[in-house]
N, C-alpha and C positions, 0 to 999 in steps of 0.2 A: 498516346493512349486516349482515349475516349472518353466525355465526362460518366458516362455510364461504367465503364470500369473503373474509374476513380469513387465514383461513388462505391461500388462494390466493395474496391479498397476501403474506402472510408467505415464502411458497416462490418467488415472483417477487422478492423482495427477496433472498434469499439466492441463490438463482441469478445477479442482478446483481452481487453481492459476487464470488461464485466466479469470473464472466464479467473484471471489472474487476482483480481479482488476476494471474488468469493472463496480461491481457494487461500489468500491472505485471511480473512474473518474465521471460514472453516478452519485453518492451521492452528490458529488462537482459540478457538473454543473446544478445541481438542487438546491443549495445553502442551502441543509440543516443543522440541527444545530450541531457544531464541535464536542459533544460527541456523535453524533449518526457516524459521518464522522470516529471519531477517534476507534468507536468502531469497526467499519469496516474496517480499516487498520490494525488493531490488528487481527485478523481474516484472513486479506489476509495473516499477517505476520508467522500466525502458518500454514497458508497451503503452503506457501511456504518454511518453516522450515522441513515440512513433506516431500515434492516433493525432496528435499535434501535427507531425509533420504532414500525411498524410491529407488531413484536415487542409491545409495549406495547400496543397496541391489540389484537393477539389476546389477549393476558391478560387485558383487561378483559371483551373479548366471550366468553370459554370461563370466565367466575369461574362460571356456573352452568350450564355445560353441560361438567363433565369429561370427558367420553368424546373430546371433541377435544385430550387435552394429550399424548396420544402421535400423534409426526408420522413415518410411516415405517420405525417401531418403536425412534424417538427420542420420549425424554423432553425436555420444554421444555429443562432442564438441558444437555442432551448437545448435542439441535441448537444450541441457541446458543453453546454451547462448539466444537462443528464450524466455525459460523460465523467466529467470534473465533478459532479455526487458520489457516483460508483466509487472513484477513485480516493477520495476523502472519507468516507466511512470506513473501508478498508485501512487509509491512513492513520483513522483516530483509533480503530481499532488496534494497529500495530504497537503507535506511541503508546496506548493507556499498557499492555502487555509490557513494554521497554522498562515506566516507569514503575509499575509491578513487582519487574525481576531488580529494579537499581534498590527499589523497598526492601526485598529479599535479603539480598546481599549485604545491605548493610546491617539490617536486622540478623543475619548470621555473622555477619565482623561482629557486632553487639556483642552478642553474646562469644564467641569465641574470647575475645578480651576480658569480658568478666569471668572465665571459669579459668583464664592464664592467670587473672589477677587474684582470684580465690586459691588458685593450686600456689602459686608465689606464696602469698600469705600463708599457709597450710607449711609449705616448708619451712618456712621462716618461723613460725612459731613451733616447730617441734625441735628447732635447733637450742 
């Protein structure tokens, strides 16, 4: 393969990164339900596992044709750093939703244990 289709590789893998993120952020600001959210992180998680490998393989293929290591007046360095942006805002976006619904949840155990504990009580003193 060609450093020029590796490259092309490369820009189609971070496009899917960028694609799969926003639609992580969008999932969350729509407030849908966490295993459709979490499915969606899992998903960004493997196309950014891939944008790595891929990434790897233009490096091998540009080790002796430098004139391909600036990508749109990004250095290896920067793009893949842009990449790993995309994919962390989306990331914090996810986590801050997780810890959200774990808030939720407990906050409904709370309260479900106070009105067993008042209905308890309620029986017990009518006996």
């Amino acid at each position: 393969m060609s450093v020029l289709e590796k490259k092309q590789d490369r820009t189609k893998a971070k496009t899917a990164v960028k694609l799969a993120a926003s639609r992580v952020i969008n999932a969350a600001s729509r407030e849908v339900d966490f295993e459709s959210l979490t499915n969606l992180m899992v998903e960004l998680e493997r196309f950014y596992d891939d944008f790595f490998i891929v990434k790897f393989e233009y490096l091998v293929a540009i080790e002796e044709n430098k004139e391909h290591s600036i990508v749109n007046g990004e250095d290896l360095g920067t793009y893949k750093e842009n990449v790993k942006k995309t994919f962390m805002e989306a990331q914090d976006v996810f986590l801050k939703r997780k810890n959200e619904d774990k808030s939720k949840s407990k906050a409904v155990e709370t309260v479900r244990v106070t009105l067993k504990l008042e209905v308890m009580s309620l029986v017990m003193s009518s006996k």
